[in-house]
N, C-alpha and C positions, 0 to 999 in steps of 0.2 A: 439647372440645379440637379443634383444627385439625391437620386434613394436609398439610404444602403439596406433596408428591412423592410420586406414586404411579401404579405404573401398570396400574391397574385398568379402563380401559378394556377390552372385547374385541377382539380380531384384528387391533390395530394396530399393537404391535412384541412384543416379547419379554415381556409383562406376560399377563394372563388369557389364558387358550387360547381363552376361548368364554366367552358368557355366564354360563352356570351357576357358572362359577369368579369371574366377578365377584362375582357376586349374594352366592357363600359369600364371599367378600372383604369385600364390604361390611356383610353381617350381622357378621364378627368384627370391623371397625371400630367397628359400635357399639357391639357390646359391651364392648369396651375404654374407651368413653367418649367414642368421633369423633363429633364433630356435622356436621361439614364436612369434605371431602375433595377437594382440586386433582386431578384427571386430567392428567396430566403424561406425554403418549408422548412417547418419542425422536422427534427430527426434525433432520434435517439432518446425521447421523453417518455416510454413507455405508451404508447399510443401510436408513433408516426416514425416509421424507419424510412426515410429517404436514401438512397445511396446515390453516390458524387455521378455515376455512368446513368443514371436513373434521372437526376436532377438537369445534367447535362441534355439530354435528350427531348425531356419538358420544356427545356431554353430555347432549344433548337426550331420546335415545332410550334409555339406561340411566338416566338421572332417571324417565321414564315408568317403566323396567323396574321402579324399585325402590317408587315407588308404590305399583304393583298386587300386588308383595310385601308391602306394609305397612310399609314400611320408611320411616325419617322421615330419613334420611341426604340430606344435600345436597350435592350433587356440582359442581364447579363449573371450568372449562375453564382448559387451559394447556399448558405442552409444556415436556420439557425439552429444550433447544436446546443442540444441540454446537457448540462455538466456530467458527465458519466467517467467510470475509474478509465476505462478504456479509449479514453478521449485522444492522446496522444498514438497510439500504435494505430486506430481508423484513422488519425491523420497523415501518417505515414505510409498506410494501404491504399490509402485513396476513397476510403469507406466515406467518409465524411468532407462534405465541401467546405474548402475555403473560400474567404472574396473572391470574384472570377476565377476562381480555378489557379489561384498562382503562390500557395501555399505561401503567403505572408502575412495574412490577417485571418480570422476567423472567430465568427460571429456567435459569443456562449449565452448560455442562456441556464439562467440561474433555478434553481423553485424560490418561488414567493415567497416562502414563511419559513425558512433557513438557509444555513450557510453549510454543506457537509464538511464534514473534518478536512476531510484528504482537499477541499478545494487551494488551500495556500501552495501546496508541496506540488499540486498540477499545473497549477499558472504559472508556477516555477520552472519546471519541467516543457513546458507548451513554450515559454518564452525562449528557454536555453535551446531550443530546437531550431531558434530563426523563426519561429509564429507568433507573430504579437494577437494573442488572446482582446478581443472587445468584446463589452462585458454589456449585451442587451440591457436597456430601461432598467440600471441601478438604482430608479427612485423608485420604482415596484414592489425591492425589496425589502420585506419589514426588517432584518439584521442589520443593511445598510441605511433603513434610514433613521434605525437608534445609535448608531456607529460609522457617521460618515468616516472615521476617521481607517477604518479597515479599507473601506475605497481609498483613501490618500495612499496607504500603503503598498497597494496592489499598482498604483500608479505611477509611483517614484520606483515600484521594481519593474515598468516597462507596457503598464495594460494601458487600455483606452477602454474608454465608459461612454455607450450611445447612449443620448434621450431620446425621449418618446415626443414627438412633436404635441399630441396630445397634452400629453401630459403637461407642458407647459402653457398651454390654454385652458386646461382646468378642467378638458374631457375626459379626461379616468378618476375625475374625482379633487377634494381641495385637498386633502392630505399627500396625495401625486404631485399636483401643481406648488405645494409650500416645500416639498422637496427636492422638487426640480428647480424651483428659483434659486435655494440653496445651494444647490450644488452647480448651478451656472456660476453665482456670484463669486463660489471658493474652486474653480477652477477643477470642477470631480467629473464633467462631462465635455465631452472635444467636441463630437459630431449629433447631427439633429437625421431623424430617420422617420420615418410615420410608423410602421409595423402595423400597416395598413391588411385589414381580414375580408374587405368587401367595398363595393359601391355605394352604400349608404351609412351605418352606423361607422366605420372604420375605413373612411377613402385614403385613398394614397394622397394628399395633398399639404403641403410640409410651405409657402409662404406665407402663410399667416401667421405661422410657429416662427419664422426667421424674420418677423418682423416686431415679435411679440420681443425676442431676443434681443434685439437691436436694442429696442425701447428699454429693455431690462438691464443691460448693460454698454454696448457703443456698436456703431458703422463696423469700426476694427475684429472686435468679436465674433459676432454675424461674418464677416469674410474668412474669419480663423477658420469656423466652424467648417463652411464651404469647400475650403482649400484643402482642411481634414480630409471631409468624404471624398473627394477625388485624390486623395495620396494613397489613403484604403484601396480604393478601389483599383487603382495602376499600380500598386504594390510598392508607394514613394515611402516618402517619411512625414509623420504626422508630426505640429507644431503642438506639444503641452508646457502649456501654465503650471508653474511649480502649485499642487494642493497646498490649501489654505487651514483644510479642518482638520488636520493634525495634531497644527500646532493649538488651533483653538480648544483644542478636544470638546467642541461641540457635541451635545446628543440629544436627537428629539426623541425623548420616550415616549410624547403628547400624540406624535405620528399613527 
């Protein structure tokens, strides 16, 4: 299985304290079944500037770490990036990482408790550039989860929406979890990710979220999902289910 969010790295934003906490990170990813893991630090959220030569480097040197642990885990560079006006021209500097480093996906990262104006006219913009924009833990967001139907939107113009594996086991909460099942059922989410901060309260470990899935909706789904995160991540083409909450114009205000 693939990771595509996690922030396993050491000492770069709120994720591992230190290597040693990687290292157990990475061992209980494999053990869950990870074969591959995105290193994904915050960047650009007023707090945590990652740069892509920076991020790169990080990769480099916990890839060696895990080596000489014996560890076959592949680790492989990225960031997630909080929506800023300047989102497009650091993607074209090199400021900011994409998936692996292969400028075709890249991993946004919304605030909680809105949506900024300029965010329709960037995705637009991010997308007409050849970057398919994925849009971190959309059931996080209070705007989307009174307005799924703003996700359908962004979606039929070309985005993809990660969930929080969490989130659909009901660990950040049951208002998380009723909106994550929603937005499995109406087709607002492609790929499943941990956005894993540590060894204990927040592990990197994502099968029991794809099996929670299965059960939630079929076998077929569960493999969609899968097939997603390795398209991301090798820079393929992702399979999307036409959105559902459009047309419903669903809205949980109750959220």
């Amino acid at each position: 299985m693939i990771d595509l969010h996690s922030h396993i790295l050491p000492n770069l934003d709120d994720g591992a304290r230190d290597l040693s906490e990687a290292v157990e990170m990475a061992k209980l990813a494999a053990a869950d079944g990870i074969t591959d893991i995105v290193a994904t630090p915050h960047t650009e959220n007023g707090q945590y500037v990652n740069r892509g030569d920076d991020i790169l480097k990080a990769v480099e040197l916990f890839q060696t770490a895990l080596v000489q642990q014996g560890l076959a885990m592949k680790v492989h560079a990225g960031a997630e990036v909080h929506l800023h006006l300047s989102l497009l021209d650091n993607l074209k500097t090199g400021k900011v990482m994409t998936f692996g480093n292969l400028s075709r996906y890249v991993l946004i990262e919304l605030p909680a408790l809105q949506i900024p104006a300029f965010t329709d006219h960037l995705l637009q913009e991010v997308t007409a550039a050849g970057i398919t924009p994925v849009i971190a833990h959309p059931e996080r967001n209070i705007v989307l989860r009174k307005n799924p139907e703003r996700l359908a939107l962004w979606i039929r113009q070309g985005v993809i929406a990660q969930l929080t594996a969490g989130s659909l086991l009901g660990r950040l909460g049951k208002l998380a979890q009723k909106c994550a099942e929603y937005f499995v059922q109406n087709h607002l989410v492609h790929v499943l990710a941990t956005d894993s901060h540590n060894a204990d309260t927040r592990p990197p470990v994502i099968s029991e979220a794809y099996r929670a899935l299965q059960k939630l909706t079929s076998i077929e789904t569960a493999a969609l999902f899968q097939a997603n995160a390795a398209a991301i991540l090798q820079g393929g083409l992702c399979m999307v289910q036409e959105p559902l909450a459009g047309a419903r114009r669903r809205r949980f205000y109750w959220f």
